[in-house]
Structure formats: structure tokens, C-alpha cells
C-alpha positions, 0 to 999 in steps of 0.5 A: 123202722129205723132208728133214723126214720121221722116219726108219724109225729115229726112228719104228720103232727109237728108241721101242723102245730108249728103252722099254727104258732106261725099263724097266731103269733105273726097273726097277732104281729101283724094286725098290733102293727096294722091298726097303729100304723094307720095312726102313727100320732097316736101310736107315739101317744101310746109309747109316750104313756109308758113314761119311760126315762127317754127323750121325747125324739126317741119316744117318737122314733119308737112310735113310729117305727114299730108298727113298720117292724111289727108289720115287716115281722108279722108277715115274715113269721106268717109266711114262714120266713126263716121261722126259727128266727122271726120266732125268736125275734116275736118272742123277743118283742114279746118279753120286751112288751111283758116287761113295759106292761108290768112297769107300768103296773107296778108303777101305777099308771092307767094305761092302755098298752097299745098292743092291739088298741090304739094306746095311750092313757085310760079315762078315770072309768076306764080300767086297766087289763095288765093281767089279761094283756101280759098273759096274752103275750105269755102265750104269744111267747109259747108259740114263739118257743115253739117256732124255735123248737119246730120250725119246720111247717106246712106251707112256709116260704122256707119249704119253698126256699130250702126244699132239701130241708123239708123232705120229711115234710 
């Protein structure tokens, strides 16, 4: 075997795990915009809990336009579509939520994040899941490192469109 030949890894296991990044991470994208899209109102409640220092026409815009681009992104990283890309612009996002998630522990508020809920502030019984939720997108972040790494997968638009850059495939 040559020194330029793929190995079994690179064209039997590698293609499989990186499917399944895709799969979880847009997986994951896709369905947080999907139940807040369905409620753009309370989506803006969600953001508007974080109390971020923004003025409220921005807390809306953002409210609004996120479940579009978790949607949009979600199907783009499910589909395969320039995986490398929408993998870094998932693992993006997903540092930007880690970092909304830990202000608003670290500054003491009760919160719902409204990652994969609705949102919004947390009744007096209720309690937060600031660790549960950032270790979730820390994970979501592996998948996305991942995606970057590896990009080529089975099943993706990407074969389909760049079929020369799938031959190992």
C-alpha cells in the first residue's frame, strides 16, 4: 500500500462519524429554531431575559431572526452543505450560547436559556440547568470541531455537488 493510499479509517470509519456530527449538531439547530419559530413572541421574551445591555429593537430583531437562521443552518449542517463551513458557523453559535448561558449564571439570574424551550424567565420553584445546558453545546461544539476536521461524510449535498472530492468516499 502506498503512502498516498486512504486508509480503512479514512474511507470506511471517518465518513460515518462525521455523518453523525452532522446529524446531531444540525439535528439539534434545527429543531431549537423549529419550536421557537412556531412562537416568535416568546422567543423575544427569551432573549429579552438575558438582559443584555441592547436596546429592545435589537432584543427583537434578534428574537426573531434566530429561529430563521437556526433553521436555515440546521438544514444546511443536516444536508451536508459545505460541512466544513456550517460546522464552524454551529460551533460558533454554539460559543456564543455557552457565553449567554454563564453570563446570565454568573450574574444570577433565573432563567430558562431558550435553547430547546421556549424561554424566558423561571417561576420561583423552578430551577435553572446552566450546567446541563452549557455542557450540552460543549458538545454540540465537539461535533462541530469535528465537522471541520472531517468534513467529508456519507450522504451529504457536498458529495453530491463535488463529486471529485469524495472519490475516497
Amino acid at each position: 500500500m502506498s503512502a498516498d493510499a486512504p486508509s480503512f479509517a479514512t474511507t470506511a470509519v471517518l465518513p460515518w462519524i462525521s455523518l453523525a456530527a452532522r446529524v446531531i449538531l444540525g439535528g439539534v439547530v434545527l429543531y431549537a429554531g423549529l419550536i421557537k419559530i412556531v412562537d416568535l413572541p416568546q422567543s423575544v421574551v427569551a432573549v429579552k431575559a438575558y438582559q443584555f445591555p441592547i436596546s429592545d429593537g435589537l432584543e427583537t430583531f434578534l428574537g426573531n431572526a434566530l429561529p430563521v437562521v437556526e433553521i436555515l443552518l440546521g438544514l444546511m449542517i443536516v444536508a451536508g452543505l459545505a460541512s466544513r463551513w456550517t460546522g464552524l458557523l454551529g460551533g460558533v453559535m454554539m460559543v456564543v450560547y455557552i457565553g449567554a448561558i454563564a453570563s446570565a449564571w454568573a450574574r444570577g439570574l433565573s432563567i430558562d436559556c431558550g435553547c430547546l424551550t421556549p424561554g424566558g424567565f423561571l417561576d420561583a420553584d423552578q430551577k435553572t440547568r446552566y450546567g446541563l445546558d452549557i455542557a450540552r453545546d460543549a458538545g454540540l461544539i465537539v461535533c462541530a470541531v469535528w465537522l471541520i476536521l472531517f468534513p467529508a461524510s456519507r450522504f451529504s449535498a457536498d458529495a453530491w455537488i463535488h463529486p471529485s472530492h469524495s472519490k475516497e468516499l
